[in-house]
C-alpha positions, 0 to 999 in steps of 0.5 A: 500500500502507498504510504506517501509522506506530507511534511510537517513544516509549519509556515513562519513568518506569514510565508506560505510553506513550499509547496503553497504559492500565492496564484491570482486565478479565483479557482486556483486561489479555491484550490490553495486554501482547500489544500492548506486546509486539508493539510492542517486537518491531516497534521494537527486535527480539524479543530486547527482549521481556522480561517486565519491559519489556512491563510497563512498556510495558503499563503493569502489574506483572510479576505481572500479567503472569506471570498472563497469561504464565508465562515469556518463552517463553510470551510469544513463543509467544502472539505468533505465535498472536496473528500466525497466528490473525489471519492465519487469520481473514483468510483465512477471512473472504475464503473466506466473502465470495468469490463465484466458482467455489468450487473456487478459493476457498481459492486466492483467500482465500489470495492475499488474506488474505497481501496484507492480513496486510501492510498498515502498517508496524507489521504489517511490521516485527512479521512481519518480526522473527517470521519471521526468528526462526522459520526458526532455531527448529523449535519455533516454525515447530511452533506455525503450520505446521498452519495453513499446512499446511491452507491449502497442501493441493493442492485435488481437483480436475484436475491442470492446475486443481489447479496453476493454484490451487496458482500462485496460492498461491506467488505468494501468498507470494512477495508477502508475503515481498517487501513483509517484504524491502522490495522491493514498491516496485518495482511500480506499483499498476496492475501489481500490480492486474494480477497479482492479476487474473492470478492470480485468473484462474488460480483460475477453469475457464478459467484463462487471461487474456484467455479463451483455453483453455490448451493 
């Protein structure tokens, strides 16, 4: 699994860390605070995601920033956007690439858009942090819950299939919760490639691993 580093630097003197630079262009500008924000919730926690140090990590004035972002509320919320839109594009790109059965493709892009959602550590840590924060805040969950909702609908198809995919789902989240946890390092990659290919088989007519009919 990658484990990408971010540094840890802290901005002095007002300057922007490296990295971050000053950039005129409004969406660019959008960007810079997200990134500054996303980073002090990975490093110090979300309470340290205040308007004035994600300017002063971005490298901009608050002014700018309120252009952007009217409150601290409206910050955070724009991060778990940022967070789910990534995840939803993730999933969606797997949907479109997946060349196997269709009615399991939903199930597949799922399993493997929540596998690449926590590839590096910066990417952990930033989950890590939004989710705890989610499960104590409805309105936040309000804001990313459609999106999961959507993904999670039982497909139509026989019961037994029907299942077979939903599996293969809450398997899906059971890995992503263990790599935010820290436990995934328990299992080899050779046996997590191999409950990929289970599960993914799962998704499939048959079913089964090894071809066998279920019974």
């Amino acid at each position: 699994m990658n484990s990408g580093r971010t540094s840890s630097a802290e901005p002095s003197g007002g300057n922007p860390v490296s990295g971050l630079r000053r950039k005129k262009d409004p969406q660019a500008a959008r960007a810079q605070l997200l990134q500054a924000a996303t980073r002090l919730a990975a490093e110090k926690g979300l309470h340290a995601v205040t308007l004035e140090k994600v300017a002063e990590l971005a490298g901009l004035t608050k002014g700018a920033l309120q252009y952007h972002f009217k409150s601290r509320k409206g910050l955070v919320e724009a991060l778990y956007d940022q967070v789910i839109g990534q995840l939803q594009q993730r999933m969606e790109g797997h949907r479109k690439a997946d060349a196997g059965e269709p009615e399991g493709a939903a199930a597949r892009a799922y399993l493997k858009g929540a596998e690449d959602d926590t590839q590096g550590k910066g990417r952990v840590d930033v989950l890590r942090v939004l989710t705890a924060h989610s499960l104590n805040d409805a309105t936040v969950r309000h804001r990313y819950l459609p999106v999961l909702r959507e993904w999670m609908r039982p497909d139509d198809l026989p019961l037994a299939w029907a299942a077979r995919n939903m599996i293969c789902r809450l398997a899906a989240d059971g890995l992503w919760i263990s790599r935010l946890i820290g436990y995934d390092d328990v299992i080899s990659e050779e046996l997590m490639a191999e409950i990929r290919r289970q599960l993914e088989r799962l998704t499939t007519q048959r079913g089964v691993v090894g071809g066998e009919q279920p019974a």
